[in-house]
Backbone bond lengths (Angstrom), bond angles and torsions (degrees), N, CA, C in turn:
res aa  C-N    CA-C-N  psi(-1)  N-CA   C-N-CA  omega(-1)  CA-C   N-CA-C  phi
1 X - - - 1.465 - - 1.523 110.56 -
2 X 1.245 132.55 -48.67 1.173 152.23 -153.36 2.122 88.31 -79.42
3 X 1.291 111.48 -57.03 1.454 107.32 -168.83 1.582 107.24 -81.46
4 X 1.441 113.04 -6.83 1.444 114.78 158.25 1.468 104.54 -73.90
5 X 1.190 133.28 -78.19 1.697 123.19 173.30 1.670 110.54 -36.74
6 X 1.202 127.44 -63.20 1.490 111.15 163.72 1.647 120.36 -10.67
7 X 1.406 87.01 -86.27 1.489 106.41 176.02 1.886 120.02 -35.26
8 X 1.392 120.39 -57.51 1.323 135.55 176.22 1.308 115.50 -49.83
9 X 1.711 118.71 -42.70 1.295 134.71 170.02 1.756 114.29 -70.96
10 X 1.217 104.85 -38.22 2.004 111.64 164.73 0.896 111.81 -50.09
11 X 1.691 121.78 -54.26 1.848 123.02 -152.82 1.631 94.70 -84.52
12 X 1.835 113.35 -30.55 1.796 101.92 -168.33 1.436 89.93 -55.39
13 X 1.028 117.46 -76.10 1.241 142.28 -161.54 1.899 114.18 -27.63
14 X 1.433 98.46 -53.81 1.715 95.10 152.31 0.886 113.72 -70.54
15 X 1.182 156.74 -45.70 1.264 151.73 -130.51 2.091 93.38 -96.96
16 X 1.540 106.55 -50.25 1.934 96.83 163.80 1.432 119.13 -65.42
17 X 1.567 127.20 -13.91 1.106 140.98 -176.11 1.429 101.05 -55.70
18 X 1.344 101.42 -64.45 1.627 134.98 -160.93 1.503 105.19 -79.70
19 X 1.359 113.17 -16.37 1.839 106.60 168.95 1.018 116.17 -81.12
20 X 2.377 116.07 -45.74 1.140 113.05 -165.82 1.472 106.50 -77.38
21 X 1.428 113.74 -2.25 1.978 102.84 179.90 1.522 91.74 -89.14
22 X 1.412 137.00 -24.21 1.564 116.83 179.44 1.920 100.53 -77.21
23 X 1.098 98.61 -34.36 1.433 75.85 -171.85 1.565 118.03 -89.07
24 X 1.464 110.87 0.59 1.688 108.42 164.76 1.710 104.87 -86.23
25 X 1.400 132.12 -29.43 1.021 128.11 168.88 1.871 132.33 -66.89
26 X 1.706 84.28 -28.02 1.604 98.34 174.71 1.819 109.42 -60.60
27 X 1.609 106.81 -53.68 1.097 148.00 157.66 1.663 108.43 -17.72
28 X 1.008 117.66 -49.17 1.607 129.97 -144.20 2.150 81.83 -113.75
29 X 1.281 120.34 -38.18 0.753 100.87 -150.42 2.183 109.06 -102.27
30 X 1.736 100.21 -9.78 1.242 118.73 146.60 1.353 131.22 -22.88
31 X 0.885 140.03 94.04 1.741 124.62 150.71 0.939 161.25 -26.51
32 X 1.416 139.44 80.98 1.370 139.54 -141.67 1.598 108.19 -84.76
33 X 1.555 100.81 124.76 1.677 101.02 -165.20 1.733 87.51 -66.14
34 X 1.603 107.34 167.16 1.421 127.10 160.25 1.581 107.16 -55.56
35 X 1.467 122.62 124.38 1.479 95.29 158.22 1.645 100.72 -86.65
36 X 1.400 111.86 145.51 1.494 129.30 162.83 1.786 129.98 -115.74
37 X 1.285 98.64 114.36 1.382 100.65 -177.28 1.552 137.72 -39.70
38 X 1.304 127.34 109.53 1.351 112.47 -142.56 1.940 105.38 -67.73
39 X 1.413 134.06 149.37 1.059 113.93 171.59 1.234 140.53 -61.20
40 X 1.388 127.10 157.88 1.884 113.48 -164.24 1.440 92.37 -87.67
41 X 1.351 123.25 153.90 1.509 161.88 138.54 1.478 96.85 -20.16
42 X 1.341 108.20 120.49 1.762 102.40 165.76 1.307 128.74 -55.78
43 X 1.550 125.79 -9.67 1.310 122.19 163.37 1.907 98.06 -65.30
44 X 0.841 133.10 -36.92 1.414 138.99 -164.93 1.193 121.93 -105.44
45 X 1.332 135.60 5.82 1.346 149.62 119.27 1.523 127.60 -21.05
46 X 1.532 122.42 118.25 1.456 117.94 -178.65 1.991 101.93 -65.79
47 X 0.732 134.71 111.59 1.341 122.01 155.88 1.858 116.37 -69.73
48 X 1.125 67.80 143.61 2.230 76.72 -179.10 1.157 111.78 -147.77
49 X 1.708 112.84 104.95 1.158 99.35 172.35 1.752 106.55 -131.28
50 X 1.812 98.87 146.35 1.452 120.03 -173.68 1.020 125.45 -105.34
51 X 1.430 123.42 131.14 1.557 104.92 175.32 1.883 109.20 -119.27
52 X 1.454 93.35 157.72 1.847 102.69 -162.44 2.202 94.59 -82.15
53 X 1.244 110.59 169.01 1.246 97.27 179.67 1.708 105.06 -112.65
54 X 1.335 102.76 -164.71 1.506 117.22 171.97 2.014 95.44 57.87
55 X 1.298 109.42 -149.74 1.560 119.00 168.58 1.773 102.28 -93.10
56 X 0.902 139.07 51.76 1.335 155.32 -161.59 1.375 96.13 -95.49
57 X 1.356 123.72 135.55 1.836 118.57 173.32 1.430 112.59 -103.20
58 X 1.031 129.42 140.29 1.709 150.33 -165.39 1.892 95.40 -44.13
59 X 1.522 121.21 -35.14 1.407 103.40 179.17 1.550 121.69 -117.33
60 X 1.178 106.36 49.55 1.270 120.48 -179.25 1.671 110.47 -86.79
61 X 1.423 118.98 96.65 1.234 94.09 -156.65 1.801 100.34 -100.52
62 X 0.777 96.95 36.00 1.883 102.35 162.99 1.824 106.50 -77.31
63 X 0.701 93.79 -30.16 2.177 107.55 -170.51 1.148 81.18 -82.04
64 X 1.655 105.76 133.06 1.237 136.67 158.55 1.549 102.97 -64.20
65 X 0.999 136.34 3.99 1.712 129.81 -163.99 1.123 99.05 -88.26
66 X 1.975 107.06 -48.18 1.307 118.62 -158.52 1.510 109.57 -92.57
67 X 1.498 103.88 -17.35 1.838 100.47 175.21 1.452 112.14 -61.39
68 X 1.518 101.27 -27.39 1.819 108.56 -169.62 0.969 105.54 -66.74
69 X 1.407 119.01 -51.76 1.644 117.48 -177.78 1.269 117.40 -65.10
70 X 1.303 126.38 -18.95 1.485 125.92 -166.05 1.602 94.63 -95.30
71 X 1.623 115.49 -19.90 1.541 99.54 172.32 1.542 114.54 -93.05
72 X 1.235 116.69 -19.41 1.383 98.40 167.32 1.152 126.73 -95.79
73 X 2.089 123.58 14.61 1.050 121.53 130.49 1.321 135.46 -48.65
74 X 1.267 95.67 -36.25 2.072 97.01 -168.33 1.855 103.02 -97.47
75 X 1.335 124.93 -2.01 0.953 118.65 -179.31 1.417 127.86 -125.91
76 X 1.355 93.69 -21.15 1.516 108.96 171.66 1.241 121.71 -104.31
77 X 1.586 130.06 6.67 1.398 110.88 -128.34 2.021 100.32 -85.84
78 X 1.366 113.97 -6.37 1.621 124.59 160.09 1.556 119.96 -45.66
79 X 0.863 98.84 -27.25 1.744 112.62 -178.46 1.489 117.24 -138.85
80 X 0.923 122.84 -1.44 1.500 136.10 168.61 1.163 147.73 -110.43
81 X 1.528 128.22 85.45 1.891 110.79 -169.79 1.347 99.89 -96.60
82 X 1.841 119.13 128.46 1.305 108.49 -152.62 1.807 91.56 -147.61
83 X 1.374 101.16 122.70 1.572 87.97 -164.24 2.048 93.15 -148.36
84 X 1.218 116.48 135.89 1.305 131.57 -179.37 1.588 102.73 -93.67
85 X 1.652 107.60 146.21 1.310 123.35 164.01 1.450 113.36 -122.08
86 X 1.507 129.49 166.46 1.390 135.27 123.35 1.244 117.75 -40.29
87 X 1.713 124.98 143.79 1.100 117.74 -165.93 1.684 104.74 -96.16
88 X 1.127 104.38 15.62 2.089 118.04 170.26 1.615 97.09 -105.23
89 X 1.381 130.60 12.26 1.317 108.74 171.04 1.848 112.70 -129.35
90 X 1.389 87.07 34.65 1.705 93.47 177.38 2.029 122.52 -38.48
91 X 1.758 86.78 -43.31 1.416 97.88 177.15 1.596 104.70 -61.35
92 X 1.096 152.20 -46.38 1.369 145.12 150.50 1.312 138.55 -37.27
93 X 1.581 114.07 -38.33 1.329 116.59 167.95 1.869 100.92 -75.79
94 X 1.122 133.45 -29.99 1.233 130.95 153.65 1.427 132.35 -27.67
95 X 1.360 106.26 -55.99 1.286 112.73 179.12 1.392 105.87 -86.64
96 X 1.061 113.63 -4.85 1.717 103.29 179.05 1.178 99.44 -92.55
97 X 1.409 131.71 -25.48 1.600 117.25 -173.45 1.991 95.88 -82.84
98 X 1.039 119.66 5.75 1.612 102.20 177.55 1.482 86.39 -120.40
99 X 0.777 151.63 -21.39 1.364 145.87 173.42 1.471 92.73 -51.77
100 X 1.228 123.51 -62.67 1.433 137.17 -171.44 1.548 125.31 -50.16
101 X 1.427 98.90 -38.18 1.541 122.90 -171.15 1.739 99.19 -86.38
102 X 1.629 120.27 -47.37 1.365 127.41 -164.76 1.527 91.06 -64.05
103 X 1.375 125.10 77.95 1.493 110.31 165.82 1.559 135.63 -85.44
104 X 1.410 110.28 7.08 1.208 127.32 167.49 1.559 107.86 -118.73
105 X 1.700 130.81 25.81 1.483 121.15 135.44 1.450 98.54 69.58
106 X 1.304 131.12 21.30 1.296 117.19 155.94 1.380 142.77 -128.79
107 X 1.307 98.00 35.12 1.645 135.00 110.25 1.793 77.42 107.87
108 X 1.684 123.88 30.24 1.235 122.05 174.17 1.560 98.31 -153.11
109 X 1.560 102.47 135.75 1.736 98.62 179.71 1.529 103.69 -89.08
110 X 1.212 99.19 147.79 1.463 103.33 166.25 1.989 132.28 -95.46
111 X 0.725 133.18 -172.39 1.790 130.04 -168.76 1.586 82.95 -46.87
112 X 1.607 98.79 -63.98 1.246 118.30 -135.96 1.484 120.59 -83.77
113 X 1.925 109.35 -8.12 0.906 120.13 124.65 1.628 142.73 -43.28
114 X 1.071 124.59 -52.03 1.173 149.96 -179.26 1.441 120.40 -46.25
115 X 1.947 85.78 -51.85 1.565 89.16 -161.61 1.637 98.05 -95.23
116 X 1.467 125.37 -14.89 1.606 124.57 150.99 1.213 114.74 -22.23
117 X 1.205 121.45 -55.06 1.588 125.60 -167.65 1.314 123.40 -32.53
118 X 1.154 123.63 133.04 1.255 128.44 -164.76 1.514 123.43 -147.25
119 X 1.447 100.21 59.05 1.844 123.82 -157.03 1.438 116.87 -92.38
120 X 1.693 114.27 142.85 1.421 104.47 165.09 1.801 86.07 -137.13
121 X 1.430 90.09 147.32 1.404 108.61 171.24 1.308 109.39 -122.42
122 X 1.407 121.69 145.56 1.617 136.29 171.93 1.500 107.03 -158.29
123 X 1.612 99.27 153.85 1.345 111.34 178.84 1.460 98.54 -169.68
124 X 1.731 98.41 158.88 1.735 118.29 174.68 1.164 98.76 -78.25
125 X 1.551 137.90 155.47 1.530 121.04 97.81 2.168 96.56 109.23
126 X 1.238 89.38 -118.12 1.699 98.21 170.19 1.496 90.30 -99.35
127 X 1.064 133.80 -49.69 1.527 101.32 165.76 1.271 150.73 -55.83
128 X 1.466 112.63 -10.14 1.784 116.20 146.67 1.097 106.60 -43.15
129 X 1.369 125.89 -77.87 1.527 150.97 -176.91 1.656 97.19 -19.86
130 X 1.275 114.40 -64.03 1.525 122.88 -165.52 1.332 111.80 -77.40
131 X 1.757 116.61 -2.22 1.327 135.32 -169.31 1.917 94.40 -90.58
132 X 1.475 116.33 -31.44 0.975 112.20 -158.20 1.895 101.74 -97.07
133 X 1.497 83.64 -38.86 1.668 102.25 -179.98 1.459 104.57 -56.98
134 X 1.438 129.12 -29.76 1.668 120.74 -161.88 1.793 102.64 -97.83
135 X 1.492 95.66 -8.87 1.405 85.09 -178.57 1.723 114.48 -95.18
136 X 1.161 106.90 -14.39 1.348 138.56 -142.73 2.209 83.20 -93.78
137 X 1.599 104.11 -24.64 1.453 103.44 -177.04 1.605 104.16 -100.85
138 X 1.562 100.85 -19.76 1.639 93.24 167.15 1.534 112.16 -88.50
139 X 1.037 140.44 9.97 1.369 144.90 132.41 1.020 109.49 -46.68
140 X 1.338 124.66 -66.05 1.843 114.24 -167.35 1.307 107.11 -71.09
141 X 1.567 121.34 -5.33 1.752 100.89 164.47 1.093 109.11 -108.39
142 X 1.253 137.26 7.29 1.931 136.61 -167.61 0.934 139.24 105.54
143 X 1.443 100.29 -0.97 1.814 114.92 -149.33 1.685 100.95 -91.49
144 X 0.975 118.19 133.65 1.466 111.84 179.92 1.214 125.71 -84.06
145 X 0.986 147.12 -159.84 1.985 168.75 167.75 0.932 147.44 -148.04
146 X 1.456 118.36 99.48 1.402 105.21 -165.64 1.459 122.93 -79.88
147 X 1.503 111.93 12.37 2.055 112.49 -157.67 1.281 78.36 171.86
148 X 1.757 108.00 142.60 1.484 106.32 140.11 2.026 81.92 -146.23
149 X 1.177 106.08 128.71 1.624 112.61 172.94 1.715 99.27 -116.86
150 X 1.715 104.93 147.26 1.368 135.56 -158.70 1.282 90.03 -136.26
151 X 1.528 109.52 109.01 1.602 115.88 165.21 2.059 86.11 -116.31
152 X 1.720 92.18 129.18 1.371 128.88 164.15 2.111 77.32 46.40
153 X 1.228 120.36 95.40 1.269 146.99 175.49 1.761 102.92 -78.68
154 X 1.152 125.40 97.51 1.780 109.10 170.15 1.514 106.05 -111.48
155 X 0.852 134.38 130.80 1.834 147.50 -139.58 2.022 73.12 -104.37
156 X 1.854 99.73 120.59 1.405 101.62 149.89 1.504 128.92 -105.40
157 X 0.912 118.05 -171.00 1.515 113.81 -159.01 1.903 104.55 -72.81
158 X 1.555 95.19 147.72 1.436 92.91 168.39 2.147 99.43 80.74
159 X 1.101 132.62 -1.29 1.288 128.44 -155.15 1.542 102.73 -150.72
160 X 0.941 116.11 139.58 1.576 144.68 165.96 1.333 132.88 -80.53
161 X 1.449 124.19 66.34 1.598 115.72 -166.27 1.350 102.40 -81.76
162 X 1.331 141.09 -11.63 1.624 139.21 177.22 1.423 120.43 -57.56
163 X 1.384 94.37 -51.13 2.216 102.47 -169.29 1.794 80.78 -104.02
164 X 1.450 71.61 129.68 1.853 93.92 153.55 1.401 117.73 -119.10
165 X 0.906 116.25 131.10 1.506 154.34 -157.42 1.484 103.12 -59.54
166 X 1.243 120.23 132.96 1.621 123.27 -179.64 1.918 125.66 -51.08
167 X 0.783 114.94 -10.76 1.812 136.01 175.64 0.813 93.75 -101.96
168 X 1.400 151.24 9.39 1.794 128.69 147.12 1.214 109.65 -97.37
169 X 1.259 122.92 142.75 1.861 135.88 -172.36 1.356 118.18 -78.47
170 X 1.710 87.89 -45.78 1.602 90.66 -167.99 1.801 111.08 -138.00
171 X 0.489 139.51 135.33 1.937 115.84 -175.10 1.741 95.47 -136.40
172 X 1.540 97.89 165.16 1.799 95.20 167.06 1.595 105.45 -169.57
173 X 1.416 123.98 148.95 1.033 134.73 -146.85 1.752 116.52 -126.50
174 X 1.212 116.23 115.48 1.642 124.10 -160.32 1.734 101.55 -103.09
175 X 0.773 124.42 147.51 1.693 121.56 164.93 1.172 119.12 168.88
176 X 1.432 115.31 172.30 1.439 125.67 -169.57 1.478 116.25 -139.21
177 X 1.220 125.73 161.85 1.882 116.30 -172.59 1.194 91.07 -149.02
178 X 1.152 144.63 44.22 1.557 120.53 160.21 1.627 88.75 -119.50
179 X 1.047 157.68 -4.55 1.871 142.41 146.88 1.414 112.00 -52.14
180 X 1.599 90.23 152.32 1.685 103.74 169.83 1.774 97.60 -61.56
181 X 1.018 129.94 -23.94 1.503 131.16 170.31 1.769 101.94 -138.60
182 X 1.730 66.85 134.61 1.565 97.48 177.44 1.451 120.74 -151.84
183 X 1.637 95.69 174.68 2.222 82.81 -168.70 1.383 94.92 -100.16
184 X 1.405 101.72 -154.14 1.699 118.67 -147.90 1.603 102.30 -101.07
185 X 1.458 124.09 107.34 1.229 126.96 -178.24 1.540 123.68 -58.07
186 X 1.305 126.24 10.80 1.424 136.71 -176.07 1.537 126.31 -165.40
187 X 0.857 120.38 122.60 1.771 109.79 -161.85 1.779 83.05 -116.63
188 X 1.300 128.30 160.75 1.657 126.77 179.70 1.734 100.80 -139.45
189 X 1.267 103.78 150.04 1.324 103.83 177.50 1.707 106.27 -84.14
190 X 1.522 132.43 145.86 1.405 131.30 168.07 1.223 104.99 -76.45
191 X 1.008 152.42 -11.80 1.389 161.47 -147.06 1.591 113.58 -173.91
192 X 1.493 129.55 91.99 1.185 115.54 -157.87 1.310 108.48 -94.92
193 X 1.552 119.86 -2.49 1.600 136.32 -162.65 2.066 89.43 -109.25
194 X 1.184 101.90 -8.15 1.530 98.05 159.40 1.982 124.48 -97.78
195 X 1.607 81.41 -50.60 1.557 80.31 -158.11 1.904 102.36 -119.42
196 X 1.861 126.68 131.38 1.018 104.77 163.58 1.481 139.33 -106.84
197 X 1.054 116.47 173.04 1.449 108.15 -154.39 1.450 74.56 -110.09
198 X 1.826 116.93 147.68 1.542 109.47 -158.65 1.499 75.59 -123.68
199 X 1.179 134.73 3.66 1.108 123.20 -179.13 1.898 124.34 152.77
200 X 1.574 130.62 135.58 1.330 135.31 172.14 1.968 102.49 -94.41
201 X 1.166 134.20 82.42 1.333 138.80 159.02 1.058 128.21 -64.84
202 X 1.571 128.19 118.91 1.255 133.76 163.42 1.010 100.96 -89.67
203 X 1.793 109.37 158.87 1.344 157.47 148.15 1.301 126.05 -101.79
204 X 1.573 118.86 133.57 0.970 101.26 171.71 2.043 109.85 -146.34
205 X 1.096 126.78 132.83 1.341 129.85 -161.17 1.295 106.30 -128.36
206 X 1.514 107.25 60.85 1.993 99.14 165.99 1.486 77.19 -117.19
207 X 1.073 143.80 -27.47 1.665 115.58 -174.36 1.709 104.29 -93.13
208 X 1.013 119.88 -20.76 1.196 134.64 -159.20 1.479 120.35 -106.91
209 X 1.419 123.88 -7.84 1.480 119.24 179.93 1.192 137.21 7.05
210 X 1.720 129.73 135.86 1.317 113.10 -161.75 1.368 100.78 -123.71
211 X 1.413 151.96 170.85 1.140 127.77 -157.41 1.458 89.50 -122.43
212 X 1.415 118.53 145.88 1.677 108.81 -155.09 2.033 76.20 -142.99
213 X 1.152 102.79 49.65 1.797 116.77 174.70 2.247 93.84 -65.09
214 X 1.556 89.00 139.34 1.815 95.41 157.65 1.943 74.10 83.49
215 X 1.055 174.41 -7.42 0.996 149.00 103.07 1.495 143.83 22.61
216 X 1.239 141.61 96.79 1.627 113.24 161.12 1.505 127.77 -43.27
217 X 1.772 98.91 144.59 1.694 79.48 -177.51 1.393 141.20 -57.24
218 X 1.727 96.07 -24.01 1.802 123.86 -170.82 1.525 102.87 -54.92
219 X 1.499 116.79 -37.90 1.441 137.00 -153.32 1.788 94.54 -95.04
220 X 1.171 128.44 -36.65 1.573 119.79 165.11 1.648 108.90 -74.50
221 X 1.331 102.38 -26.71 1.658 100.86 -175.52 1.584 123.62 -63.24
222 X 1.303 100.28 -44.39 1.658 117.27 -148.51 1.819 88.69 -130.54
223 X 0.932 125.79 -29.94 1.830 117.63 162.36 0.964 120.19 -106.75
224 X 0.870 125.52 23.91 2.093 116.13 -171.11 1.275 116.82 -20.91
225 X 1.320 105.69 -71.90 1.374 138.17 -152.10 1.491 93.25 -68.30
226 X 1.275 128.23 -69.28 1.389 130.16 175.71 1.487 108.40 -45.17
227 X 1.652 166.55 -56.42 0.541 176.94 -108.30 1.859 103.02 -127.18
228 X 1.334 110.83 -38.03 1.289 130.49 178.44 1.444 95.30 -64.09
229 X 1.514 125.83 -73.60 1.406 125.51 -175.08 1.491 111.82 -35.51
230 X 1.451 118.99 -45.29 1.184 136.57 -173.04 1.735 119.67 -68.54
231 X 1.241 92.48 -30.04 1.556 95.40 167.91 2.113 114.13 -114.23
232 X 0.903 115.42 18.65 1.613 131.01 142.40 1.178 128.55 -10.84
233 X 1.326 131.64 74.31 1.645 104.78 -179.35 1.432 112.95 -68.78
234 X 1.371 115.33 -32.67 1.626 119.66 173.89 1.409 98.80 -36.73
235 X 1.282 112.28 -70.33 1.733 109.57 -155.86 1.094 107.12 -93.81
236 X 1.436 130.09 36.94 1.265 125.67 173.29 1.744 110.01 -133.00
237 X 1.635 106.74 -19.69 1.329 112.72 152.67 1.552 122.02 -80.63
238 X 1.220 119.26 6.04 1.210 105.01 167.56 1.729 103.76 -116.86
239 X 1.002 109.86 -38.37 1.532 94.47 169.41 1.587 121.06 -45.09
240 X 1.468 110.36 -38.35 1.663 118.74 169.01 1.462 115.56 -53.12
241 X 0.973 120.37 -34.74 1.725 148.68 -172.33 1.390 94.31 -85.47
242 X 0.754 131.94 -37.12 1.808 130.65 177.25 0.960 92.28 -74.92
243 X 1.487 146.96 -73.44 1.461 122.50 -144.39 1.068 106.91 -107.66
244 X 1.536 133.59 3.45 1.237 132.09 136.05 1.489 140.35 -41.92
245 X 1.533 94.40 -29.51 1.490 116.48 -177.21 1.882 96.72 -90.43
246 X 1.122 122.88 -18.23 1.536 106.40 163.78 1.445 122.85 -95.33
247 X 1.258 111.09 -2.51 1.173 110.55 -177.00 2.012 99.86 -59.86
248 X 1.461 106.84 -34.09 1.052 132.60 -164.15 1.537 105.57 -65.05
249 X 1.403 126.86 -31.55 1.347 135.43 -152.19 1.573 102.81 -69.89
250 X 1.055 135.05 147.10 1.626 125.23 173.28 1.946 105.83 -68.87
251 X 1.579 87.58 130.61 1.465 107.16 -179.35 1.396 107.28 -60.30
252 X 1.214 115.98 170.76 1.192 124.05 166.46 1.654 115.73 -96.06
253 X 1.617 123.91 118.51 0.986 122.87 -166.01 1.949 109.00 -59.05
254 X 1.434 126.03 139.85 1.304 124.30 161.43 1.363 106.05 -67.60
255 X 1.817 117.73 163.91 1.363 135.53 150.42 1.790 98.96 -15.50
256 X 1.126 95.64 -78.80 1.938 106.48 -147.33 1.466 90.74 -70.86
257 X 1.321 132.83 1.22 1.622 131.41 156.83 1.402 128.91 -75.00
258 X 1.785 116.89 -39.34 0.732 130.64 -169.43 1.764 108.86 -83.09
């Protein structure tokens, strides 16, 4: 009797031996899903919007303006709503940033809409200009800014690319002066206890040439240099790096967050 209980207590005993090694091996040999970050809430979305310069069309993808946006479409697009204009369709990129913001569709933003916002604006050329001009109209409704950067800035008619407007946070200024055209060597804050200016940057490409290939010829002829700024990897990896670095900033919680 006694080496029958012996015995009964031997075999359990392998026999849990022999489960917990299948099930630490089962265990071990499972797949661990990816965790993936869930995407942010369009109140909490970086918005970015770019505009192309000269008469240039929004999908021209020779412009470094529009490669940017098309990469932080395909790479960001979890944290990023990132969309390019012509710099003649400001009134459109307008309505797309309240389209964006109206997240309850009733066709009026509220404070708390408003102050969600979480914008960077940039542009070449006459699209600096329109970079400053589009923000300069979300001022007159409340809407804030977190960035608006001006590579080679050329002031178009009727518009102010120099003073930036008190609802931008931070702004910064790219350019070059040795072209028969060139942008604006100083951008100023209107309000300096509002908004800072992180910086006026030169460029400069007589030792350094930039290759401005896929071009018209008129536009290597008679702009070089301007066109050079524009095709930059220097100043075009850090502008990426700028609004990359807000993507980072803590969102602003929505209603149904709080």
């Amino acid at each position: 009797m006694r080496k029958s209980l012996q015995f009964g207590c031997i075999a359990s005993l392998i026999c849990l031996s022999a489960t917990l090694a299948y099930e630490v091996h089962a265990s071990a040999m499972t797949p661990v899903a990816p965790v993936v970050a869930p995407a942010l809430g369009p109140l909490n979305k970086l918005i970015v919007i770019g505009f192309m310069g000269g008469n240039v069309s929004a999908d021209n993808m020779v412009h470094m303006e529009a490669q940017l946006i098309e990469r932080l479409k395909q790479d960001h697009a979890r944290t990023v709503h990132a969309a390019i204009f012509a710099n003649r369709h400001g009134a459109i990129a307008l309505k797309t940033i309240i389209d964006l913001l109206d997240i309850d569709r009733d066709g009026h933003l509220s404070d708390h809409e408003k102050q969600a916002a979480r914008i960077v604006i940039f542009g070449h050329s006459w699209g600096a200009s329109e970079t400053v001009s589009l923000s300069r109209r979300l001022n007159q409704l409340g809407i804030p800014v977190l960035l608006t950067v001006q590579v080679d800035s050329v002031q178009k008619s009727s518009e102010n690319d120099r003073r930036i407007p008190p609802n931008v946070l931070e702004a910064v200024n790219f350019y070059q002066t040795e072209g028969l055209l060139h942008g604006r060597s100083l951008i100023v804050a209107a309000d300096p206890a509002k908004t800072k200016v992180l910086g006026n940057y030169q460029s400069s490409y007589r030792q350094n040439p930039v290759s401005c290939a896929g071009y018209p010829w008129y536009a290597r002829a008679f702009m070089k240099q301007h066109i050079q700024i524009e095709n930059d990897p220097a100043v075009w990896s850090q502008v990426e790096a700028m609004i990359l670095a807000r993507t980072l900033t803590n969102p602003i919680p929505s209603k149904a967050q709080k």
